[in-house]
N, C-alpha and C positions, 0 to 999 in steps of 0.2 A: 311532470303531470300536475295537473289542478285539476281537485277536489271539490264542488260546492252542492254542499250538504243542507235543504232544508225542512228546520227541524220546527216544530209547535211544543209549545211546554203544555203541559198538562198532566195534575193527576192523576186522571184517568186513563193515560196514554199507554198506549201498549210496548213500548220499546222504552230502554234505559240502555249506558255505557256498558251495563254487563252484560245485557241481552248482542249490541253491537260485537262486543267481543268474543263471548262465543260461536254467533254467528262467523266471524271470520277465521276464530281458533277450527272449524269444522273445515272453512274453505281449504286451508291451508295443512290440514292432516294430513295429505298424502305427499307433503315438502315439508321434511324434518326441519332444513336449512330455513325455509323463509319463517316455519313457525317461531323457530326460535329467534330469529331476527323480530319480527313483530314483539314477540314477549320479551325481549330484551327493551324495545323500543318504548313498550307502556313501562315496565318499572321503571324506566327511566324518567316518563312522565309523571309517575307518585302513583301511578295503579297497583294495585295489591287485592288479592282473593277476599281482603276485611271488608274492604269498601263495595264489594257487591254488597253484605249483609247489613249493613248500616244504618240502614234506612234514610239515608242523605243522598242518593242519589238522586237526581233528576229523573222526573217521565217524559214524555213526549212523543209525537207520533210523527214519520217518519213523510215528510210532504212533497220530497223527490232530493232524487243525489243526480249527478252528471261527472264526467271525471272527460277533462279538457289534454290533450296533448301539449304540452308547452313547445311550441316548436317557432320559426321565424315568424309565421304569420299572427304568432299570439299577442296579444297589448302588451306592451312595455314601454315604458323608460328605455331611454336609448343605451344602450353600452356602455357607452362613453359620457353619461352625462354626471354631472358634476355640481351639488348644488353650490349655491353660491355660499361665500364666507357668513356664517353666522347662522346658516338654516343645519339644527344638526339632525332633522327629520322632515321626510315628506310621505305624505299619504297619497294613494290615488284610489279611484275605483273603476274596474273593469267591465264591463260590457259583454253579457256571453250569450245577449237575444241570437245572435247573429255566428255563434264560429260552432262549426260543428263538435259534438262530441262525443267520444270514442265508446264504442261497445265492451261489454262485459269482458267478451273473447279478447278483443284488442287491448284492452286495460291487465287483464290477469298477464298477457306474453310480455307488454312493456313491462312491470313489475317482475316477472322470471326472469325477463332478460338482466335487466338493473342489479338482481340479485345475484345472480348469477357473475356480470363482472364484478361484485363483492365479495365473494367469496375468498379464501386465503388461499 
């Protein structure tokens, strides 16, 4: 799956990282398994209960999100490609005027499913 999130900074803004993550800690109350997947996943990204009270986080208002299927028909780089001797980064960017994307309902079952074959 792909994610694109856009966001406005502002400090007037009514949403910050903490307000995001409770919101999602709420989505995910009634799946013990994914919450704690997710809350594994932010301390691992450097989030901790401090940095809500901080006063360093970002505001911002929330301008639209989409969450994209990554499937055959999605942009890429071909499989098999290979860049040439001496290039040890390439950048591209994607185009998503044009490919549908997936509803709320269809987003949460890919994510259950996902999690679900991770489980031990």
């Amino acid at each position: 799956m792909f994610v694109s999130v856009q966001l406005e900074e502002s400090i007037g803004g009514n949403e910050s990282l903490a307000t995001e993550v409770d919101a999602i800690v709420e989505l995910l109350r009634g799946d013990a398994a994914s919450l704690d997947w997710f809350m594994t996943k932010m301390v691992n990204m450097g989030w901790s209960e401090e940095a809500r009270n901080s006063g360093e986080l970002l505001h911002f208002f929330l301008r639209g999100a989409e969450v994209y299927a990554v499937d055959e028909d999605f942009p890429r780089l071909p499989d098999n490609f290979l860049p040439p001797p001496g290039i040890v980064s390439v950048k591209y960017t994607v185009d998503l005027a044009n490919l549908p994307s997936l509803g709320v309902d269809e987003a949460s079952a890919f994510i259950t499913a996902a999690n679900q074959r991770h489980e031990p």
